[in-house]
N, C-alpha and C positions, 0 to 999 in steps of 0.2 A: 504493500500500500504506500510505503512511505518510497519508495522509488516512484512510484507512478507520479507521486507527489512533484517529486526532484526532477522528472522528465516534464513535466508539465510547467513548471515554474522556472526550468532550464530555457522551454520552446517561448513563455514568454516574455523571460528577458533578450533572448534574441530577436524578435517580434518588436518589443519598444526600442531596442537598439536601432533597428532598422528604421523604423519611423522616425527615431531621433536624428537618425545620421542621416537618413536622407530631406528630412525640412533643415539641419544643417548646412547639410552641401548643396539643397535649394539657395539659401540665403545669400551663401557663401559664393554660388554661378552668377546670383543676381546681382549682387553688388560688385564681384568684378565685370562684368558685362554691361554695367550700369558707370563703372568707372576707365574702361576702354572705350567703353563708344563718346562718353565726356569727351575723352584725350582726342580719340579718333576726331570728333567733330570738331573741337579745339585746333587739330591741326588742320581739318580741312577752311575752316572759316578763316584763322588764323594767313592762311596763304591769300586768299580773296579778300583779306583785309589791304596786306602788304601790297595785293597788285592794283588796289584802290590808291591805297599810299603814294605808289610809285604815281601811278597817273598822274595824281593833281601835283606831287613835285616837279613831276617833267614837265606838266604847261606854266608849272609858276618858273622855270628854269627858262622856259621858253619865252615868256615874256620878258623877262626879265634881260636877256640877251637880244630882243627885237627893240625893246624900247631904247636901250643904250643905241643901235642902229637909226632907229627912225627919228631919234633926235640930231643925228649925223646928215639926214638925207634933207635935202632942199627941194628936191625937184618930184613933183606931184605925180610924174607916169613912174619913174623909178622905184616912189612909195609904192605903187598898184603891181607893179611889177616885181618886187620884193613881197609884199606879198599873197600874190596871185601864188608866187612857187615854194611859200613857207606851206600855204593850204594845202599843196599839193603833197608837199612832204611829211606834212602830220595828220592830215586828215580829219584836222576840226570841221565841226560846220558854217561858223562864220566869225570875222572880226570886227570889232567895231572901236572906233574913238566913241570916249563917252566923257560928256561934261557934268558940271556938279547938279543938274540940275537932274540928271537919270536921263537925259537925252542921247541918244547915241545916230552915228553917221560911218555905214559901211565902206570898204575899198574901191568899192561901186556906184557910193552916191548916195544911196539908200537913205534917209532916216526913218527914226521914230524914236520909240519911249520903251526903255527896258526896265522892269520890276524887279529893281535889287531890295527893294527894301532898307533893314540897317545897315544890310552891306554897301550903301549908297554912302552913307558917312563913314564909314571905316577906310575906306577906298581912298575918298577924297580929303575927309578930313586929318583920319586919323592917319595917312599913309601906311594901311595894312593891305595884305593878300587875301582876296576874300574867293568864296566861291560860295556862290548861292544856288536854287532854284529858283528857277525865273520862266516867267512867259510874255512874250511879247502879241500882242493884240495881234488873233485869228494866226498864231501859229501854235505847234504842238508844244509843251512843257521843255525846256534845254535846262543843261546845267550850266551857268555861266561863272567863268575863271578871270578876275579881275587884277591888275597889280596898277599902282599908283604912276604916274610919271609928269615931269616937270610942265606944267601950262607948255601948250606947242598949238600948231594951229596944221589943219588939211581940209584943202579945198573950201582956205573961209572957215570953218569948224573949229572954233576951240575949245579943247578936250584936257583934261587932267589926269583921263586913264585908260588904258586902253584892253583889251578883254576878247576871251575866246568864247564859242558856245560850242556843248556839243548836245545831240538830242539823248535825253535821258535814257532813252533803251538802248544804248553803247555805255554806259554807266552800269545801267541794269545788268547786259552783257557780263561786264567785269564782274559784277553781284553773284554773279550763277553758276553752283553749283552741279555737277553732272553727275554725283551721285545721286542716291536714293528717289527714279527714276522721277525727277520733277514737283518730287513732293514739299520739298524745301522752300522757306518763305524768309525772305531777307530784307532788313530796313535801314536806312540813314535817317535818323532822328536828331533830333537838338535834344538838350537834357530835359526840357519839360515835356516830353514825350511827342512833338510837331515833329511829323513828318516830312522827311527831305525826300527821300527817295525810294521806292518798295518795290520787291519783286517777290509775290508771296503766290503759292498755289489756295491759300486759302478760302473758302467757299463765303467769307461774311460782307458784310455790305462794305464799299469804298469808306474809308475812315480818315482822317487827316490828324490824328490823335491819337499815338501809340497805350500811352498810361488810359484815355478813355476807354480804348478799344479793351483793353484786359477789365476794364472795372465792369462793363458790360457783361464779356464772353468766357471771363477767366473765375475761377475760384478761389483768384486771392481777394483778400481782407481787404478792407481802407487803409487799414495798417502796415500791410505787404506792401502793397500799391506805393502809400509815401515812402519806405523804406527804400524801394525801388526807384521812385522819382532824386533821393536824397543820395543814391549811387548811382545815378546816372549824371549830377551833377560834381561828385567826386570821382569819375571816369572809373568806374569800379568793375574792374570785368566780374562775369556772373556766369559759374556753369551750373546748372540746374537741373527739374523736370518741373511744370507745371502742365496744368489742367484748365483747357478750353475748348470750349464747345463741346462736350462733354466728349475729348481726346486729351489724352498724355501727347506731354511735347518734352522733346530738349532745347531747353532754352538758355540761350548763350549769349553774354552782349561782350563788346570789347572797343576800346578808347578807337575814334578813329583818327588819331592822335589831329585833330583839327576843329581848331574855335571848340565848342562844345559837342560836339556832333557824337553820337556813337552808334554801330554797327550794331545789331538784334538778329539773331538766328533764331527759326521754327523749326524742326524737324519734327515729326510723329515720330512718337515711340515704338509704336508696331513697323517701324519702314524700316528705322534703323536696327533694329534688335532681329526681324526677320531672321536670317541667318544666322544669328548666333542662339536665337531662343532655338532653332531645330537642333542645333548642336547639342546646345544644353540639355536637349527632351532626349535626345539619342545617347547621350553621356550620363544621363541619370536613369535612362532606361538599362542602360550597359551596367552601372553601377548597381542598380536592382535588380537583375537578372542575377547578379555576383553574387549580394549576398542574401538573396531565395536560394541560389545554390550552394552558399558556405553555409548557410543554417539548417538549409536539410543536410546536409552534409555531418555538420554537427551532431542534428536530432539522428540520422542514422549512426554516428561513429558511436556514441551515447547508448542508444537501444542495443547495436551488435555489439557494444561493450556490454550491458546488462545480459545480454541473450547468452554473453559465453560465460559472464559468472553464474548467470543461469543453470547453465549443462554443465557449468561445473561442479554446481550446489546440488544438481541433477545426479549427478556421478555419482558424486560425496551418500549424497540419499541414497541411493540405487546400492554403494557396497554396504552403505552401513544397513541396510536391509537385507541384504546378502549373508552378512556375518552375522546379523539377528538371527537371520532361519536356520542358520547353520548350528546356532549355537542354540536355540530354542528344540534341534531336532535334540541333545544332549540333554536338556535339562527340564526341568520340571517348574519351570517359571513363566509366568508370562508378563510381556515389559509393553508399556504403553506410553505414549505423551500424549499427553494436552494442552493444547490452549487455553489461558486463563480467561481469557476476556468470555467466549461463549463456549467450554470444553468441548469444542472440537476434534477428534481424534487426530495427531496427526503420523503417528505410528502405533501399532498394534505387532504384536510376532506371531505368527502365524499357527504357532501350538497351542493358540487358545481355544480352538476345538478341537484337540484332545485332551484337555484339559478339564475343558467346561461346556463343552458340546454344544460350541455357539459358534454360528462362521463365523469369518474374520470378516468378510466383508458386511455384516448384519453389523459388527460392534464397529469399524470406520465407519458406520453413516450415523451410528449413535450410541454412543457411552452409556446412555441409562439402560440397554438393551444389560448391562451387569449388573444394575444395582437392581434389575427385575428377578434374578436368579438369588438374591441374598436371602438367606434363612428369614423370616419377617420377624423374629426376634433380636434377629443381630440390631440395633440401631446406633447411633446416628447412620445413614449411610456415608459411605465413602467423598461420595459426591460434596457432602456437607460440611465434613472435615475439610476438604480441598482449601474447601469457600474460604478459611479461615486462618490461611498458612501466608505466610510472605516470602519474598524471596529470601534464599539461605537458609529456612525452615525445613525440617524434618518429622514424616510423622510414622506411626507405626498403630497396627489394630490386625486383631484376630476376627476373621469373617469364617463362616460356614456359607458356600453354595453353593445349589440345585446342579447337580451336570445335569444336560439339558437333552443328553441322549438314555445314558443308563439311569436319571432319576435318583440316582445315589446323594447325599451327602461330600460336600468333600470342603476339608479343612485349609486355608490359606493364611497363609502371614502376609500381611500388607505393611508394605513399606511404600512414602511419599517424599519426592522432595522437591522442593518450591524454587525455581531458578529463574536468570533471564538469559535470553539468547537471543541476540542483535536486539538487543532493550525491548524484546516480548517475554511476558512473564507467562512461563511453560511449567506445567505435575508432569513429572517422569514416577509414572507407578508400575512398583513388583509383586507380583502376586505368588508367593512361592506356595508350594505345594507341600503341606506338612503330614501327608498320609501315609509315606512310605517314610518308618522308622524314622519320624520326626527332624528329617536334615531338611538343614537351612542352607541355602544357596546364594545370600544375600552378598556374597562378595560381588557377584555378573553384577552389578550398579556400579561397581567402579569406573565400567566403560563409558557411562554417565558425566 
């Protein structure tokens, strides 16, 4: 009983091991897989930051080196002709002299009114590099690249800066991402969350207001939200997940080292993790397949362990039953055990029906099958005595009983003693036969 016990309590500490180790090494997949695709997105963004960077360096490099030129040049087709073949070779979309008042007049002749905005006074007053979004009346959205230069005059025009455009989806381009088949959504923002520039796959309505659009669609707080607005003004980069529209994102922001401005990555979480969650399900299925096979493995080395101490306790029984009958054909005793818990028989020797004219197999299925054949004067019975013995105890009593073939009378010395064996408390009783000239044989207990 008590091994069945031990096999049982063995299989389910293997059992919680397994569900332990394996929500473990769930944990354990998901947070480095939650901490490689960070890195991974990190470098991907990271790189389409830098080639952000570079661009607006090389047109502020670029101006920078035409103005020193064009402050050189006198002659009006030379300036057109300068640069008619700068356009050629950088592939802006167009240039313009622009005066303080946000007036601008192209290489061509052109005017009109371009919408810098603050960057209107930064440019002119403050003599800084600006680059804003801009739209010029009934044309599409440009990114215009501003740098200051000394009052100069073209065609009549006088200008204090001069400026490139380019149209924002060549910006966007730079923006874009060619992993995670388009699902990626990228922003230029200012720190109060205005949008500069977006290339999102996003399904929500056009928004011009990054921090508005999350207090709408997203699951952060007021409280998130400001924290968020207060490190976007401390250029704080941000690797993340949050929750919008009721999807997981990775979200990532990083300085675009300019005026205030900073870069904002979307990614879904199911796009990026794809491939690595099937890894994961195939690497924890591999890892649970292992050990459903190391713990049967176990429960069977466990059982075929018990099975051979089994057939060896088997054995053990099988001779000590052997040497019983052998030694029971010589003497005139009959030796039994019991169980104390319900006196179970669990050896008898087989001369108890010659003895006492009872099968052997009547007294294993029931003990009282002897105390039925006792003289009805003899009392207490046997049985009763047992009751009363503890381990290490010894008992002894004089029975008369019935044989059960010739009806005779027959005289026994009863000797009991109270033991434990693997901590069960076992009667090993001798029943000696005192009718032939009164000899005792009570020494065969020693094998006891």
């Amino acid at each position: 009983m008590k091994k069945k016990i031990y096999l049982v309590l063995f299989s389910a500490f293997f059992a919680i091991s397994l569900i332990v180790f394996g929500l473990s090494y769930y944990r354990f997949v998901s947070q480095m897989i939650h901490e490689e695709s960070i890195s991974h997105l990190a470098e991907i963004y990271g790189q389409s930051n830098t080639s952000l960077k570079k661009m607006m360096d090389k047109n502020w490099g670029y101006l920078h080196i035409w103005s020193d030129f064009l402050g050189n040049i006198n002659d009006e087709q030379q300036t057109k002709n300068f640069l008619k073949k700068i356009k050629q070779e950088t592939n802006f979309k167009n240039f313009y002299f622009i005066n303080r008042e946000g007036n601008y007049k192209t290489s061509d002749g052109e005017t009109g009114f371009i919408e810098l905005k603050s960057g209107l006074s930064d440019v002119i007053i403050n003599k800084k590099d600006i680059a804003v979004n801009s739209v010029i009346p009934g044309q599409p959205q440009i990114m215009v690249f501003a740098t200051p230069v000394s009052k100069a005059e073209f065609q009549g025009f006088e200008y204090e800066a001069i400026a490139i455009s380019y149209d924002n989806d060549e910006i966007v381009n730079i923006m874009k991402v060619s992993s995670f088949d388009g699902h990626t959504s990228s922003f230029i923002i200012h720190a109060d969350g205005r949008v500069i520039i977006e290339n999102t796959s996003m399904e929500h309505h056009v928004f011009y207001n990054f921090l508005a659009m999350l207090k709408e669609f997203s699951t952060l707080s007021e409280t998130q939200i400001s924290k968020l607005r207060d490190d976007f003004k401390n250029r704080k980069s941000i690797s993340t997940t949050i929750e919008l529209g009721g999807e997981k994102y990775y979200f990532l922001t990083e300085s675009a080292h300019f005026d205030d401005w900073m870069i904002v990555s979307l990614v879904p979480v199911s796009i990026v993790n794809a491939s690595m969650m099937k890894l994961q399900y195939s690497t924890m299925l591999l890892v649970f397949l292992i050990m459903i096979g190391l713990t049967v493995f176990m429960i069977s080395l466990v059982i075929r362990r018990n099975q051979i101490k089994l057939y060896k306790k088997d054995k053990q029984i099988l001779y000590r039953d052997e040497l019983f009958s052998k030694l029971s054909e010589s003497v005139d005793d009959v030796f039994l055990m019991l169980d104390a818990e319900n006196f179970r028989v669990d050896y008898v020797s087989p001369n108890i029906e010659k003895l006492l004219g009872i099968p052997q197999k009547k007294i294993q299925t029931n003990f009282m099958e002897i105390e039925k054949i006792v003289k009805k004067e003899d009392n207490p019975l046997v049985l009763n005595e047992l009751s009363l013995m503890k381990p290490g105890e010894k008992g002894e009593w004089q029975k008369e009983y019935v044989h059960q073939k010739t009806k005779e009378m027959r005289w026994f010395h009863v000797i009991a003693f109270c033991c434990k064996i693997e901590d069960e408390k076992k009667y090993i009783v001798e029943l000696s036969d005192r009718n032939k000239s009164g000899r005792s044989y009570s020494y065969i207990t020693g094998i006891f």
